[in-house]
N, C-alpha and C positions, 0 to 999 in steps of 0.2 A: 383361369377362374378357379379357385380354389375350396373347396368345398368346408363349410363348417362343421366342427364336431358339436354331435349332437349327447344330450343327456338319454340314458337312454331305463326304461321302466326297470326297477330296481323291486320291486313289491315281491315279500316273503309268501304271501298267498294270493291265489284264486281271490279278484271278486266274486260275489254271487253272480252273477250274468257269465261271467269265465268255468266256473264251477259247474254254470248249468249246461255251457257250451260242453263242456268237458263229460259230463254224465249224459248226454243224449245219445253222444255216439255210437253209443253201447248198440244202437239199433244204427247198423249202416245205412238206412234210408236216410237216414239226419246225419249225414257226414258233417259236418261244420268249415271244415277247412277250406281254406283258402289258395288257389294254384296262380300260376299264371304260365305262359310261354313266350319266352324271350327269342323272339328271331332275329340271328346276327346277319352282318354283310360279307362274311366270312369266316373260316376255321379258328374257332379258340383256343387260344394258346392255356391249355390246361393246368401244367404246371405251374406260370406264373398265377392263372384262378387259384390256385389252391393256396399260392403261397397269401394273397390277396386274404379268402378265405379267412385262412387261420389268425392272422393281424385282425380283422375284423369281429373272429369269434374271441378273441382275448378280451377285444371291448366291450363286449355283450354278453353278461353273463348269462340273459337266459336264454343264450344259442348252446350254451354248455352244462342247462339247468333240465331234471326229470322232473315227473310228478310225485309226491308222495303224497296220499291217499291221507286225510284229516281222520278221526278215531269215530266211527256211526257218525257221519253225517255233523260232529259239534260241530266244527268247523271248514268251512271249505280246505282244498288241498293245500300243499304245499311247495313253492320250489325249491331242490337243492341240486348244488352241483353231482354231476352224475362221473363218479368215480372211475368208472370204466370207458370215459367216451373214446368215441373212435370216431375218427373224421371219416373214413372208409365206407362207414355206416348211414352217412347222411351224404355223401357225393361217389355217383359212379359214374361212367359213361356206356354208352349205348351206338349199335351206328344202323341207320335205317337201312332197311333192304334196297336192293337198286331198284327204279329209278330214283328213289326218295321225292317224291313229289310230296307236295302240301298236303292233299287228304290223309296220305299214310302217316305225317308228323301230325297233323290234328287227331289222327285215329290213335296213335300212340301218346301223345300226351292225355286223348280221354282215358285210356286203359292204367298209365299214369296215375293220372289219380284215384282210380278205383282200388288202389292198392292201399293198404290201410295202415298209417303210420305205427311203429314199434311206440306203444305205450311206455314200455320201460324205457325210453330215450330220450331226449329232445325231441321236441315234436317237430321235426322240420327235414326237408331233404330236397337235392338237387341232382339234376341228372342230364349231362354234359351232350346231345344230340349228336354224332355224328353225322356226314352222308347227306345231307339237304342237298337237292339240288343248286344246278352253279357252285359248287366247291364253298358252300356255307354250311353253317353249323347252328343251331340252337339249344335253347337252354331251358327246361322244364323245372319249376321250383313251385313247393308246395311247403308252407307252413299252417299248424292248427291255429285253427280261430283263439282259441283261450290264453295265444301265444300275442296273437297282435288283429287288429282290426285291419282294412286297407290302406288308413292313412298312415297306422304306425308300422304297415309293413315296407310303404314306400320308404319310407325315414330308414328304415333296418337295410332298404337296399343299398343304400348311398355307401356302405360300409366295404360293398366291393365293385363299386362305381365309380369309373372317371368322368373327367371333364374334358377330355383329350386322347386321341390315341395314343401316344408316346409317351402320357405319363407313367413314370417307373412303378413298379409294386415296392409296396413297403418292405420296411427289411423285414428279416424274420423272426420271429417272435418264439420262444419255450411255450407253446400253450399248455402241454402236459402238466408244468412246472405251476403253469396259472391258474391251472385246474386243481392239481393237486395241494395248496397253497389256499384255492378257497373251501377246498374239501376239508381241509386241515382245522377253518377256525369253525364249522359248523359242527352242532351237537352230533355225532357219530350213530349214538344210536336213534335220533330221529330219519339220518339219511336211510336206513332200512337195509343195511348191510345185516342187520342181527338181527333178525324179524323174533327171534326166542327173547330176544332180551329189548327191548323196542318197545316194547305196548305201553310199559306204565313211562315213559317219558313222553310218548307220541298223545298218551290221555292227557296229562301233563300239558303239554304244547299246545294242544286243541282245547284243554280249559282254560286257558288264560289267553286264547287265543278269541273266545267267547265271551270271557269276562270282561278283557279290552271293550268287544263290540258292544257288549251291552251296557257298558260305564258309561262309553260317549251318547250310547244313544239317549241315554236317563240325564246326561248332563244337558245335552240339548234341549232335552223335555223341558228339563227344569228352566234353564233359562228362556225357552216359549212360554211356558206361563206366567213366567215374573213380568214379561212386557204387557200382557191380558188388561192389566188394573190400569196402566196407561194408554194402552190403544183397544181399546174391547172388538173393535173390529177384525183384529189378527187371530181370535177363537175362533168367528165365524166364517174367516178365510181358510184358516186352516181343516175346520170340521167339513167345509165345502170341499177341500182339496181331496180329501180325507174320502168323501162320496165317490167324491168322482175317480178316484183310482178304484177303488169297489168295485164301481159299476165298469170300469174298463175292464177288472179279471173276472168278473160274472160275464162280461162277452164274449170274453176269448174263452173261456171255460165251459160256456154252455151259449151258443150264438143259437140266435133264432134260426127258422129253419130256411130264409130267405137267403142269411147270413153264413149258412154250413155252405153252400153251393158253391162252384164253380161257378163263374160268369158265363163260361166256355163250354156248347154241348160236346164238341169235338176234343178237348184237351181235360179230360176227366182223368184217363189211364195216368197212374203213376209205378215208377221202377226204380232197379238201381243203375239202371242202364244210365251210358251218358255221350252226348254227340256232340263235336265243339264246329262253331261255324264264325266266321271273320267277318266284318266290315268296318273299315278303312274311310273315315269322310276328315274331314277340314278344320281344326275349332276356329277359325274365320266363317267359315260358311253356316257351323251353329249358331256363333254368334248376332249373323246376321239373319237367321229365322227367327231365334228368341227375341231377335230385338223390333220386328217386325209387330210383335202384339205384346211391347212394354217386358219381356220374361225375358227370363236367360236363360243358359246353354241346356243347365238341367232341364226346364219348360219345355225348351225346343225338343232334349232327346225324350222325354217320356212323351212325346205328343205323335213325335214321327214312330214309337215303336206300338200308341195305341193305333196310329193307322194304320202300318202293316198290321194290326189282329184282325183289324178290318178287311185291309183288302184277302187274306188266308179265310177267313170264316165266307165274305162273297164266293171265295173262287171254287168255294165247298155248297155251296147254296144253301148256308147259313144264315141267320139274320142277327145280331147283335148289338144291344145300346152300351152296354159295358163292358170291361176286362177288369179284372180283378188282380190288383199288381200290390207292390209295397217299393217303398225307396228309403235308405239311409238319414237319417236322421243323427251327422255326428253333436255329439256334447263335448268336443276335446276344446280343454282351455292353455293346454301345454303345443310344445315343440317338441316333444318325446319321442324316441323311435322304439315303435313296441307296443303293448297295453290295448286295452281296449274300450272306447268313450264313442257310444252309439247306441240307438236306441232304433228299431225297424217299426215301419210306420206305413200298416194296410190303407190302401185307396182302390179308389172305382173312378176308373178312367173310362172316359166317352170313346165307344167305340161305333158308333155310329157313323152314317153319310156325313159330313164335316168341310167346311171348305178350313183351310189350314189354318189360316191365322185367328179364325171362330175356335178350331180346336186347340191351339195353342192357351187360349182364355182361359179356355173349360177345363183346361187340364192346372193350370194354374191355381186356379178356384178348388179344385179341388184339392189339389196340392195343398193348400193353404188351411181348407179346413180341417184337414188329415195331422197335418203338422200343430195346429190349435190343441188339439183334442188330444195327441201324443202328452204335448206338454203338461197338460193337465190332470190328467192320469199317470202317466211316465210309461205309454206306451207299451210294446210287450216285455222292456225290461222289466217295468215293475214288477210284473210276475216270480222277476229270481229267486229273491229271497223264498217266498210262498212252496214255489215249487224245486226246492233244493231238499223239503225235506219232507216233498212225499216219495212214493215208492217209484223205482227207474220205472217199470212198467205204466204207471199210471201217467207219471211225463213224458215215457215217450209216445204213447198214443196219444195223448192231448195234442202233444204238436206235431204229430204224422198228422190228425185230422184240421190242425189250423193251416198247415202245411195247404194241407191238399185243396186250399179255401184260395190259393195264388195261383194264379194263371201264368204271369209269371213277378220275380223279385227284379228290383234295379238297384245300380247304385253307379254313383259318378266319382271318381276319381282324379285328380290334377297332379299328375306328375310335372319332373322340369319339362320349362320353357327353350330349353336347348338340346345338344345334341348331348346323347351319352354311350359312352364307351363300357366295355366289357374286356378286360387286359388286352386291350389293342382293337378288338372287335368293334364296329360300330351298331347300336343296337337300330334296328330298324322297324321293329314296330313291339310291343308287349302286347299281349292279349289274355285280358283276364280271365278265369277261372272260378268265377265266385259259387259258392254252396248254393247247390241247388236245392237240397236237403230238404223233400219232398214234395217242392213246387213244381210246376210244370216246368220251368226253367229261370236261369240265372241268367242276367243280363247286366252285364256290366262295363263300363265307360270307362277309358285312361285316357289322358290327354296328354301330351308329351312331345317336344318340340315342334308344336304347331299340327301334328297330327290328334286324330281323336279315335281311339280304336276300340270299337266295341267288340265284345265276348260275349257271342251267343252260346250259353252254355245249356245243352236241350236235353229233357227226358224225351226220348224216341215213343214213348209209350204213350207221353200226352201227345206230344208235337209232332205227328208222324210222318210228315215230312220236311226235315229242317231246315233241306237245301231251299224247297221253296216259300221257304217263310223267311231264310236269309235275302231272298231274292226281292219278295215283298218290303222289305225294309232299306234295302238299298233305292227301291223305288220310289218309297215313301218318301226318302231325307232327300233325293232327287227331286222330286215334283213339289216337296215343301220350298225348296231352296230353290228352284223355278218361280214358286208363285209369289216367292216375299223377295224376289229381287226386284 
């Protein structure tokens, strides 16, 4: 089975939503970035990865692309190829202490990511697991959000992905030569090699990089009102629309005071701490709960993880009617590997006594109205543009405090429907890694040749005990999938 070559995001700057990813970070609570951990069946054959690797980074220019900084804020950043890359730099290996059991690789891939990518580089990095127990080996990667979203990160994996263990690795590739070669046709002193001589090209760059945006947006304008005198209805659609994103950045900006809260009395504490927990269920066996009350897989998983908040808050002698969560919202209309087309979309899930396929409804319904209202508004992306050009301080407390409003984040994922190789290795499960980035925890879904493997990604500080809250959720998706067979 032969994998197709994908197109892969080519864009000279930051969106707004990329840009704001990109400026938040500045405060480590709002790390953005996106990890995962690739558990093999066996030792990797490094060398051939690397040789793999580098073929794959020839094809992707922005695995070989830095940031450069737009001039005050005119314009969002920019990428250019980064003159001095070094592969050394984004892949090393490591080998766990003996015995290497599973807590000590989930406790090092947490510490993994708390490491905080080199700015001046590619934002992206890999680090080869030694030592697992049974004579395997895993694989910890982390690229920044401003880099690619989860679907276009999947697409970016495929690049050193087989379909087979035996298939050969590509030949090898001058990447230096590719690097060097795109370095060569790009304006020299925008790449910021001469920061003394840089500035009036980089104004330059970033003005006409503003001019563009605001040409299309006035040409647009213009042709919405030429339609007005034919359809008069499309003023008071638009002036409606117009409201209602308003009133969506007057909520997140300033929420009532019902709306500032936690759903959760127990899961208030927020850190930078972070605790990675696993479970392992079926996308057959989702399948068959979401199907049990008309919903799919997503239905079923945000429904089974409002009842573990459920059974965790009972086992504390808690009482609880909601959790307060968010789930993905992609907008991608491409096959692109890379970019970013998503939009995160707050809900109140029923965390209440529930018999399951009742909870499955409610969580749908609400799903639904969540996603309504996104669209309508444009969700918390709308906010980008707005808040790209006020002061880092002032955006990043806004969204530590919208932040601290999740109990926890979700998002669902569909990797391939078959098996996948790693230069010989077979992979056997991936467990995401998603930005926690001030919520009580990240919680996120891959489905991947018939497995579904959630990543409970936990602030210790909210969730303060996460083994028993991974427990509570394995129980959940068990007694849901008892009740709906």
């Amino acid at each position: 089975m032969a994998r197709r070559e994908r197109e892969t995001d080519a864009s000279g700057r930051m969106s707004e939503h990329e840009a704001l990813m990109w400026n938040i970070e500045k405060d480590p609570w709002l790390n953005p970035s996106g990890g995962s951990l690739v558990l093999l069946d066996r030792e990797l054959d490094v060398d051939q990865f690397r040789q793999t690797l580098r073929a794959g980074i020839a094809k992707t220019p922005r695995l070989y692309q830095r940031v450069v900084p737009g001039f005050a804020r005119l314009s969002t950043p920019a990428w250019v190829p980064d003159a001095e890359f070094d592969l050394d730099a984004h892949l090393r290996e490591v080998v766990l202490p003996s015995p290497g059991t599973e807590r000590q690789l989930f406790d090092l891939a947490a510490r993994l990511y708390s490491e905080p990518l080199d700015r001046t580089r590619p934002l992206w990095k890999f680090v080869v697991i030694h030592g697992v127990q049974k004579k395997r080996s895993a694989m910890f990667a982390i690229i920044h959000h401003s880099v690619s979203d989860g679907i276009g990160q999947l697409r970016m994996a495929e690049l050193y992905q087989q379909v087979s263990a035996d298939e050969p690795p590509p030949p090898d590739v001058d990447l230096e030569a590719i690097i060097a070669e795109a370095v060569g046709q790009g304006d020299a002193k925008e790449l910021g090699g001469n920061y003394g001589t840089s500035t009036r090209a980089n104004i330059q760059a970033s003005a006409t990089h503003v001019a563009r945006r605001q040409f299309g947006i006035g040409r647009r304008m213009v042709g919405e009102v030429a339609m007005w005198p034919a359809d008069p209805s499309r003023f008071t659609d638009r002036v409606s629309n117009l409201v209602d994103t308003v009133k969506g950045a007057a909520a997140q900006l300033s929420p009532s005071e019902e709306e500032a809260q936690s759903s959760s009395p127990l899961w208030k504490g927020r850190s930078r701490h972070r605790h990675l927990e696993w479970v392992q269920l079926q996308v057959d066996d989702l399948k068959k709960v979401g199907k049990s009350a008309g919903g799919t897989i997503n239905d079923a998983f945000m429904a089974g993880l409002a009842e573990a908040a459920h059974r965790y808050h009972v086992a504390h002698g808690v009482d609880i009617d909601t959790v307060n969560s968010s789930f993905v919202l992609s907008t991608r209309t491409d096959k692109k590997a890379g970019g970013n087309a998503f939009t995160p979309v707050p809900v109140k899930l029923p965390a209440g006594e529930m018999d399951p396929v009742d909870r499955i409804s409610a969580v749908m319904a609400a799903a639904e109205d969540a996603k309504l209202d996104a669209q309508k508004t444009g969700g918390m992306t709308g906010l980008s543009g707005v808040a790209n050009l006020l002061p880092t301080s002032v955006v990043t407390s806004t969204a530590r405090a919208a932040a601290s409003r999740i109990d926890f984040a979700t998002s669902n994922l569909r990797g391939a429907p078959f098996p996948i190789f790693v230069s010989g290795a077979e992979v056997t499960a991936t467990i995401p890694m998603g930005p926690v980035a001030g919520t009580g925890a990240n919680i996120t879904a891959l489905s991947m040749n018939g497995n579904f493997d959630i990543g409970l990604f936990i602030d210790p500080e909210a969730i303060a005990e996460p083994e028993e809250f991974r427990r509570h959720v394995e129980e959940s998706f068990a007694d849901m999938l008892d009740a709906c067979s």
